[in-house]
Residue frames as a rotation matrix with the C-alpha (Angstrom) as fourth column:
UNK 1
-0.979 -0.205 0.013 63.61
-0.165 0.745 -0.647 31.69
0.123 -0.635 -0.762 180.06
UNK 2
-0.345 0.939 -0.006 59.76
-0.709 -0.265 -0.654 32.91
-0.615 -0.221 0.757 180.53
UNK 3
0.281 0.647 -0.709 58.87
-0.957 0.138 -0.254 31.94
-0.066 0.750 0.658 176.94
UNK 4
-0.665 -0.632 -0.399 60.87
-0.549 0.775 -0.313 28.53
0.507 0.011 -0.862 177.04
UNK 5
-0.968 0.136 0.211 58.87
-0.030 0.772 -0.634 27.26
-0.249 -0.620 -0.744 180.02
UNK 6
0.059 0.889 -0.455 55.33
-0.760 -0.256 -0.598 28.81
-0.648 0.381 0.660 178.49
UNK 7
0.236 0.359 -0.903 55.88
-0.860 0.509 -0.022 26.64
0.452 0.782 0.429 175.11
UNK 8
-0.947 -0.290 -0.135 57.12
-0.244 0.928 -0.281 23.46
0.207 -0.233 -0.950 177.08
UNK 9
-0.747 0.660 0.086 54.05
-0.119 -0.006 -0.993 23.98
-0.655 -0.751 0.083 178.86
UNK 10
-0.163 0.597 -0.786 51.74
-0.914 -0.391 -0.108 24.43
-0.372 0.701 0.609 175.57
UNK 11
-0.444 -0.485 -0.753 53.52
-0.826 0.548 0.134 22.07
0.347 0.682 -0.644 173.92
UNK 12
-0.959 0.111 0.259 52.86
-0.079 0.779 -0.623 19.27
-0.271 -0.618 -0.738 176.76
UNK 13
-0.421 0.904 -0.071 49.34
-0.191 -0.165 -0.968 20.42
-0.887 -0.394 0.243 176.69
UNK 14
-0.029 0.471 -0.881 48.70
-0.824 -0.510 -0.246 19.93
-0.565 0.720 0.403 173.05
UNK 15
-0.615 -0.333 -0.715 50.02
-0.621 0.763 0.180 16.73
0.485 0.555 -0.676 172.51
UNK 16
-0.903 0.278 0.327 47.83
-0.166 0.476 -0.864 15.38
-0.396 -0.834 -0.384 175.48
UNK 17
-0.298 0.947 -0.122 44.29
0.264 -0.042 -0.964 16.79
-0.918 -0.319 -0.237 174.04
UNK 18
-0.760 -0.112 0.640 42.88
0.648 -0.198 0.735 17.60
0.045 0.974 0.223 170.92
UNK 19
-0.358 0.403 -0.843 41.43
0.560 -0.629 -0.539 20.92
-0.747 -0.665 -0.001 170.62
UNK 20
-0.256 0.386 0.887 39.30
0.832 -0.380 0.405 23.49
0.493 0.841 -0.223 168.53
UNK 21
-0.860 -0.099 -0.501 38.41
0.331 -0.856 -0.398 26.85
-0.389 -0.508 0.768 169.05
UNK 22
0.163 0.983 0.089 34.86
0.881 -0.104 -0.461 28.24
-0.444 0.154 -0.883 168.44
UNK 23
-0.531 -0.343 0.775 34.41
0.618 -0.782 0.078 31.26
0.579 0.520 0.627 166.49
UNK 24
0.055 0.754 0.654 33.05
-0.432 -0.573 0.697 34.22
0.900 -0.321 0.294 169.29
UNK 25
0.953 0.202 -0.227 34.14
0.204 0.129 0.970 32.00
0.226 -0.971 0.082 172.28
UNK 26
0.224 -0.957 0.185 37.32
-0.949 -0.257 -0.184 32.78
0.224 -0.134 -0.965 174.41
UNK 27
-0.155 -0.513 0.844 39.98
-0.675 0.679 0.289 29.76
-0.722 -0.525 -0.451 175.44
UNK 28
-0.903 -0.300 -0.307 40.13
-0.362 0.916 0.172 26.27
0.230 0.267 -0.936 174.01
UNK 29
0.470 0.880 -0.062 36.94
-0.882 0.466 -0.078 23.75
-0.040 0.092 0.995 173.78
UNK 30
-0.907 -0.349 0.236 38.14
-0.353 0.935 0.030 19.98
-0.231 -0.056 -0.971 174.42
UNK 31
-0.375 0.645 -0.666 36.19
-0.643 0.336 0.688 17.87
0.668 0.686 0.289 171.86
UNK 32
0.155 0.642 0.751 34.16
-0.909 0.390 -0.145 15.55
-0.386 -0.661 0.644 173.47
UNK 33
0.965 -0.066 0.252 34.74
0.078 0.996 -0.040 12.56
-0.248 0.058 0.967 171.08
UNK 34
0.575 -0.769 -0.279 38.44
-0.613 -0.178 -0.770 13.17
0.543 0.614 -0.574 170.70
UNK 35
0.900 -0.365 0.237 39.84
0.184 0.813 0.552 9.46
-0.394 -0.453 0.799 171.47
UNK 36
0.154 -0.988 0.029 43.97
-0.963 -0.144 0.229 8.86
-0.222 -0.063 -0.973 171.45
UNK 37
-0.337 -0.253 -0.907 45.75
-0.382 0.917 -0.114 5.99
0.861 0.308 -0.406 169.97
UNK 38
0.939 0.326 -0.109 45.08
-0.137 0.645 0.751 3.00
0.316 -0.691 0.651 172.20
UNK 39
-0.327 -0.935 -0.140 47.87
0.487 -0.040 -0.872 2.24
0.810 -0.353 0.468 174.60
UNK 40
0.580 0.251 -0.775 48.80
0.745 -0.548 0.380 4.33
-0.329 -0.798 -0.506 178.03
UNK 41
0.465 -0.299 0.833 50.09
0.205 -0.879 -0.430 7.69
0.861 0.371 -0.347 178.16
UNK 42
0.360 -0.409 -0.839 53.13
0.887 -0.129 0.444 8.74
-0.289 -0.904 0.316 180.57
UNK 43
0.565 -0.364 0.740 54.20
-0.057 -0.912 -0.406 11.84
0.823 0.187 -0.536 181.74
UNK 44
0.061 -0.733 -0.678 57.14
0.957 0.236 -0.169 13.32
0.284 -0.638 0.716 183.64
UNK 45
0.577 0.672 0.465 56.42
0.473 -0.739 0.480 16.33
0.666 -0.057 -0.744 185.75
UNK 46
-0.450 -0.782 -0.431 59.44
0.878 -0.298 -0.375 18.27
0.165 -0.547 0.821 187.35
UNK 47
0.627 0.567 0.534 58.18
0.285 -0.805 0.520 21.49
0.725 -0.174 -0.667 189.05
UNK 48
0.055 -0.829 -0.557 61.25
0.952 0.211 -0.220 23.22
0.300 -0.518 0.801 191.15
UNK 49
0.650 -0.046 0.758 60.49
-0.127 -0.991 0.049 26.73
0.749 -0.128 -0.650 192.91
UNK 50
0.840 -0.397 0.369 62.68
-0.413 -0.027 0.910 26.18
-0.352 -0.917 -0.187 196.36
UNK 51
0.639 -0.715 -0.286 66.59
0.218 0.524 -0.823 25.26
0.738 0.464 0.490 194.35
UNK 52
0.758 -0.363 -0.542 69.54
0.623 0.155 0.767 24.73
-0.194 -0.919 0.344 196.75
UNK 53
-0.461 -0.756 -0.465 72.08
0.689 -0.635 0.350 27.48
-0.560 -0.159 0.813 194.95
UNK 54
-0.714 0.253 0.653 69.85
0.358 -0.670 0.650 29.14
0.602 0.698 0.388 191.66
UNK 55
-0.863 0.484 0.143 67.53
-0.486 -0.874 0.021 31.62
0.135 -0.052 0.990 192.88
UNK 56
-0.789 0.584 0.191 64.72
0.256 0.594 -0.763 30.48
-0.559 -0.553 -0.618 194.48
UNK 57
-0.919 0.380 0.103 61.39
-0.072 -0.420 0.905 30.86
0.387 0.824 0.413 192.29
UNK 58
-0.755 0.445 0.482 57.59
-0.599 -0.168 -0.783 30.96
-0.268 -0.880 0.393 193.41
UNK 59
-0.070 0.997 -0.038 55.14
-0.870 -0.080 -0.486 28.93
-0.488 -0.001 0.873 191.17
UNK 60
-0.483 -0.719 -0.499 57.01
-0.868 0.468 0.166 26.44
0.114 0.514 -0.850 189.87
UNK 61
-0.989 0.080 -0.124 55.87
0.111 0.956 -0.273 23.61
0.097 -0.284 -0.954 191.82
UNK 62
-0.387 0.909 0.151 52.43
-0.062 0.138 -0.988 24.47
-0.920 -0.392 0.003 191.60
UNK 63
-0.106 0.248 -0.963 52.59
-0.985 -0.162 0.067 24.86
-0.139 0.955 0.261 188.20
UNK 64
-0.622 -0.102 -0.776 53.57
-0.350 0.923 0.159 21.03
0.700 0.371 -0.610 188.02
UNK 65
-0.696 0.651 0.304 50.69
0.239 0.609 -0.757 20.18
-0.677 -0.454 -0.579 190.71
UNK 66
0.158 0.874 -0.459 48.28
-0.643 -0.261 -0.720 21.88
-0.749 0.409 0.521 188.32
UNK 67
-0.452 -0.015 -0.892 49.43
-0.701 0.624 0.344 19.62
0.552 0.781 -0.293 185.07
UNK 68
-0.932 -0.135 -0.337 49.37
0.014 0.915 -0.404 16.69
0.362 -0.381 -0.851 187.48
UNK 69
-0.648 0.731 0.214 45.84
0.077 0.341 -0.937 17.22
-0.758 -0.590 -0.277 188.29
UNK 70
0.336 0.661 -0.671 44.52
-0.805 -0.168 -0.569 18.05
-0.489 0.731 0.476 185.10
UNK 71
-0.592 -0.366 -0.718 46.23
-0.771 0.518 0.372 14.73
0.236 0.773 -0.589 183.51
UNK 72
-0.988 0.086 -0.127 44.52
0.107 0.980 -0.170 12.81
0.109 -0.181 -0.977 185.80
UNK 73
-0.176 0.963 -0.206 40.95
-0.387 -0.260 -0.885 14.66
-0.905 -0.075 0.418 185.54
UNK 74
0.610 0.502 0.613 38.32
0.538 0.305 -0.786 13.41
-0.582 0.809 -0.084 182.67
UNK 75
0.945 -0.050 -0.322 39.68
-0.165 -0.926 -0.340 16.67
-0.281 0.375 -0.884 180.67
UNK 76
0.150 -0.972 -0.183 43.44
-0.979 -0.172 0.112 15.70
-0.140 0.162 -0.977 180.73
UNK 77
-0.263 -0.404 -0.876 42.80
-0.733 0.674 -0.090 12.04
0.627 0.618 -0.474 179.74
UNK 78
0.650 0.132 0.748 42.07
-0.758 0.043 0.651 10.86
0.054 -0.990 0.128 182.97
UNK 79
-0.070 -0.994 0.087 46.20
-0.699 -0.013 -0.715 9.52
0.712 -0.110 -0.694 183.00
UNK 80
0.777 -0.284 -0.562 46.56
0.533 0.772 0.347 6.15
0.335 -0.569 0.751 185.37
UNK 81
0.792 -0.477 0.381 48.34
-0.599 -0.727 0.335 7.94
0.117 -0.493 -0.862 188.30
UNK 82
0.250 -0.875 0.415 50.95
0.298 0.478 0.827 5.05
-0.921 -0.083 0.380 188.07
UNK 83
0.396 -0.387 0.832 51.71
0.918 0.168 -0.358 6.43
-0.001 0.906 0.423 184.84
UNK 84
0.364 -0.388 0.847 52.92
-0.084 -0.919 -0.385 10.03
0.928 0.069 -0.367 185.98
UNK 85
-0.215 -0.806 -0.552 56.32
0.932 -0.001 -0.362 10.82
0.291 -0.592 0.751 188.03
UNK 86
0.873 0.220 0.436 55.97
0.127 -0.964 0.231 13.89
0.471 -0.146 -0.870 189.91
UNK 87
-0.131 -0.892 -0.433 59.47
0.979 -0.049 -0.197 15.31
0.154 -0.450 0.880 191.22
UNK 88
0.865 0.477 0.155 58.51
0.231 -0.653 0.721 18.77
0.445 -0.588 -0.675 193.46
UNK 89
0.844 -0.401 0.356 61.61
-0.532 -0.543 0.649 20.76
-0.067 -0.737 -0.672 194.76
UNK 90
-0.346 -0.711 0.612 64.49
-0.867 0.491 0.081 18.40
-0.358 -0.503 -0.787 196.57
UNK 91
0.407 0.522 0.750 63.16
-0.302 0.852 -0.429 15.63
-0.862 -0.052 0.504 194.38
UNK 92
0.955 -0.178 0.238 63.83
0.227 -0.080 -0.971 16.93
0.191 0.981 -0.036 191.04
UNK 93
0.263 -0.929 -0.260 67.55
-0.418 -0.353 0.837 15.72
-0.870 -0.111 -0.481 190.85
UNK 94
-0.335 -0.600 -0.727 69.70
-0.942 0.229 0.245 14.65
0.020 0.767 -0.642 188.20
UNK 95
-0.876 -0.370 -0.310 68.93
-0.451 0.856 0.252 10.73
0.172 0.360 -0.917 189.24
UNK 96
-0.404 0.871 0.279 64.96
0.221 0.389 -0.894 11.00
-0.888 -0.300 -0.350 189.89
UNK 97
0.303 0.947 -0.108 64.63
-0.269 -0.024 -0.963 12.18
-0.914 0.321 0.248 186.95
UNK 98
-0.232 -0.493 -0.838 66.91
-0.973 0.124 0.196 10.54
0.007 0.861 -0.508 184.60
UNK 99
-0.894 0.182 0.409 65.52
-0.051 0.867 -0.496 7.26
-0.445 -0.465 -0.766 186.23
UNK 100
0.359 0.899 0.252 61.88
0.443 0.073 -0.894 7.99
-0.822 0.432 -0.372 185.16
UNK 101
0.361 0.002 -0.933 63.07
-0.932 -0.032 -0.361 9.15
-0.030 0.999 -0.010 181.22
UNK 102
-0.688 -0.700 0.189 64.62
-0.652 0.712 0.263 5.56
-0.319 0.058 -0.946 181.57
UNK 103
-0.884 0.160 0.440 61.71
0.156 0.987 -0.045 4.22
-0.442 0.029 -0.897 182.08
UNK 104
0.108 0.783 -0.613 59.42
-0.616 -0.431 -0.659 6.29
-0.780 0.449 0.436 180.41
UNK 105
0.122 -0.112 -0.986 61.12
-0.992 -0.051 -0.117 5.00
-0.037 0.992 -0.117 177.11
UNK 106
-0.930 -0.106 0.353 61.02
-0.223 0.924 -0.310 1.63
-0.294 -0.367 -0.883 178.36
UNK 107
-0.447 0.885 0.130 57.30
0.533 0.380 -0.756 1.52
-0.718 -0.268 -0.642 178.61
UNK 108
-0.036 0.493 -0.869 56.15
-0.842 -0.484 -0.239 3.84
-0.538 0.723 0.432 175.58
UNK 109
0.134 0.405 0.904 54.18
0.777 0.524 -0.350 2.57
-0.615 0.749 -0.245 172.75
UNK 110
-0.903 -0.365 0.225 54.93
0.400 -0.528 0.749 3.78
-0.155 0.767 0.623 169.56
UNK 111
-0.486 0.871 0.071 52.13
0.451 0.180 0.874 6.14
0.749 0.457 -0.480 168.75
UNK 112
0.618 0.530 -0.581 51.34
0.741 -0.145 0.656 7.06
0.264 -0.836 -0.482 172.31
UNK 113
0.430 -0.512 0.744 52.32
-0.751 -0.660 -0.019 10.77
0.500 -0.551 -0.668 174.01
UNK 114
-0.098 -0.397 -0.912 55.15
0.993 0.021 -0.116 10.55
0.065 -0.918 0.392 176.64
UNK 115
0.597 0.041 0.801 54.92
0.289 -0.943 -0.167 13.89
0.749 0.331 -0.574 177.83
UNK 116
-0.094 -0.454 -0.886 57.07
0.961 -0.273 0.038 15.63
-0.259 -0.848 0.462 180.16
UNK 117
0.752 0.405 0.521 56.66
0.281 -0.911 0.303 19.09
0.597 -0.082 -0.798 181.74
UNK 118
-0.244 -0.925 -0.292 59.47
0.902 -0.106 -0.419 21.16
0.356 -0.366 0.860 183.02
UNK 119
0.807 0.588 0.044 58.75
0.356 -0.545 0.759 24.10
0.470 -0.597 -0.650 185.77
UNK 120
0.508 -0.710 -0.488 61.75
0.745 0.078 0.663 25.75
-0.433 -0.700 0.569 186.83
UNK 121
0.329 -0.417 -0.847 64.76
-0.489 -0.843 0.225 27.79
-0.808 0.340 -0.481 185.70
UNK 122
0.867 -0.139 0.478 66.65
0.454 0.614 -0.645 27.57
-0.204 0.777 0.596 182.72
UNK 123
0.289 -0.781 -0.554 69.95
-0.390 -0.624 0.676 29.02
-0.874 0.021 -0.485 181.23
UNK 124
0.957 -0.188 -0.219 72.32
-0.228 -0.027 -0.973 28.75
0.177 0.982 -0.068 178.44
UNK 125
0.326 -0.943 -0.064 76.15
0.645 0.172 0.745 27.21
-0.691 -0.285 0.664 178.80
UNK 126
0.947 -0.170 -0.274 78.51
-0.290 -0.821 -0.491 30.10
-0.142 0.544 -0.827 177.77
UNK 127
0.081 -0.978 0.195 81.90
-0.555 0.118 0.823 28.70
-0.828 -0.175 -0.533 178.55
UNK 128
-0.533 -0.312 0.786 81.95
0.586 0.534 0.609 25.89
-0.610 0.786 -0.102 175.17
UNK 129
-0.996 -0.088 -0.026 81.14
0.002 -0.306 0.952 26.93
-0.091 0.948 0.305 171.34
UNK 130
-0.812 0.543 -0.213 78.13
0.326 0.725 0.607 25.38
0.484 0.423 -0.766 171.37
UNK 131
-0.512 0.356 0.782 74.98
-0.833 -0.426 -0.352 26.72
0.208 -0.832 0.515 172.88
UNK 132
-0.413 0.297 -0.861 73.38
0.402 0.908 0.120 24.15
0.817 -0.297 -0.494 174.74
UNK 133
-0.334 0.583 0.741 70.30
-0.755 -0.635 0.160 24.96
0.564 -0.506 0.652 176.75
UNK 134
-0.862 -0.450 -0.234 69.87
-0.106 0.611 -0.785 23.60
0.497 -0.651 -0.574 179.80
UNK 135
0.474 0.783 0.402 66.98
-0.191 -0.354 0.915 22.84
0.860 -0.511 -0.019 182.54
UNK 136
-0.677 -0.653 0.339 68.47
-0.478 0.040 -0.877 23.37
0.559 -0.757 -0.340 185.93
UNK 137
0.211 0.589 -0.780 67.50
0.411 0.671 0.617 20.84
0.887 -0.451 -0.100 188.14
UNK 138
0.980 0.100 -0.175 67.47
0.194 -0.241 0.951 21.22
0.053 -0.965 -0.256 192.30
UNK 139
0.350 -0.928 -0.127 71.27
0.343 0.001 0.939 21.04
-0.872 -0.372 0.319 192.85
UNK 140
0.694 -0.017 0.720 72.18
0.720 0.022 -0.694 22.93
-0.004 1.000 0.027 190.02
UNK 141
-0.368 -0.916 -0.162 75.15
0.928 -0.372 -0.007 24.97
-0.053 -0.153 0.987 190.19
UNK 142
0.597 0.458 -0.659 74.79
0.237 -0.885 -0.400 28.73
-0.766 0.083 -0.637 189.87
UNK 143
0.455 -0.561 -0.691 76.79
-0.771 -0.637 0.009 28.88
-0.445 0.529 -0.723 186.47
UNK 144
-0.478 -0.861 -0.173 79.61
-0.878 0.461 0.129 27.19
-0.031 0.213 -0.976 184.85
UNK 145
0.191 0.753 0.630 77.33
-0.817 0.478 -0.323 23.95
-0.544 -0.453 0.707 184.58
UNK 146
0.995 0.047 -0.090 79.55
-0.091 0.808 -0.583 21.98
0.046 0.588 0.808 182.25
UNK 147
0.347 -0.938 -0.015 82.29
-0.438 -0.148 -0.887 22.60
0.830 0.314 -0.462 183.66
């Protein structure tokens, strides 16, 4: 579940910035002239420590205020805050945030990140053949989640 939300979290981050590493320095070095297609860039940020039946978690939702300020700093693109949904806790349901992938893919340009960041639990459905990983949202059951 750990490593799931780590690469979402990469992932997001890599598609946003182009990066290089020095040889002899530690971390990540954001090029200075590294420009992105023309166009805007949206993101969807779901960040969900305080759920109403799964287990309650602690950094979640800061995890998704930290993206959300670093998209909109110089460093993370500096993002047009009408272009990022934040959904924190009791926000992040099933219809705030299927509402903003609606319109994310509405409004993308071909060519242009949508990103979206997920903070929270995860799981696996056991009960069908199929595995089918899941992100629990706020009101997520404790279990049985397709059933």
């Amino acid at each position: 579940m750990n490593r799931t939300l780590l690469f979402l979290f990469t992932f997001s981050l890599f598609l946003l910035v182009q990066v290089n590493a020095q040889p002899g320095e530690r971390g990540l070095i954001v090029k200075k002239d590294s420009t992105g297609p023309a166009g805007n860039t949206y993101a969807i940020i779901v960040g969900i420590s305080d759920y109403k039946v799964v287990p309650h978690l602690q950094y979640a939702h800061k995890d998704a205020q930290a993206f959300e300020t670093f998209l909109l700093s110089d460093a993370g693109g500096k993002v047009s805050p009408a272009n990022v949904e934040t959904f924190l806790n009791e926000n992040a349901t099933r219809s705030n945030v299927g509402d903003a992938i609606s319109v994310m893919a509405r409004k993308s340009q071909t060519g242009r990140p949508g990103l979206f960041l997920f903070a929270g639990h995860g799981d696996m459905e056991d009960l069908t053949q199929i595995e089918n990983g899941l992100l629990l949202l706020y009101n997520s059951p404790n279990g049985n989640y397709l059933g």
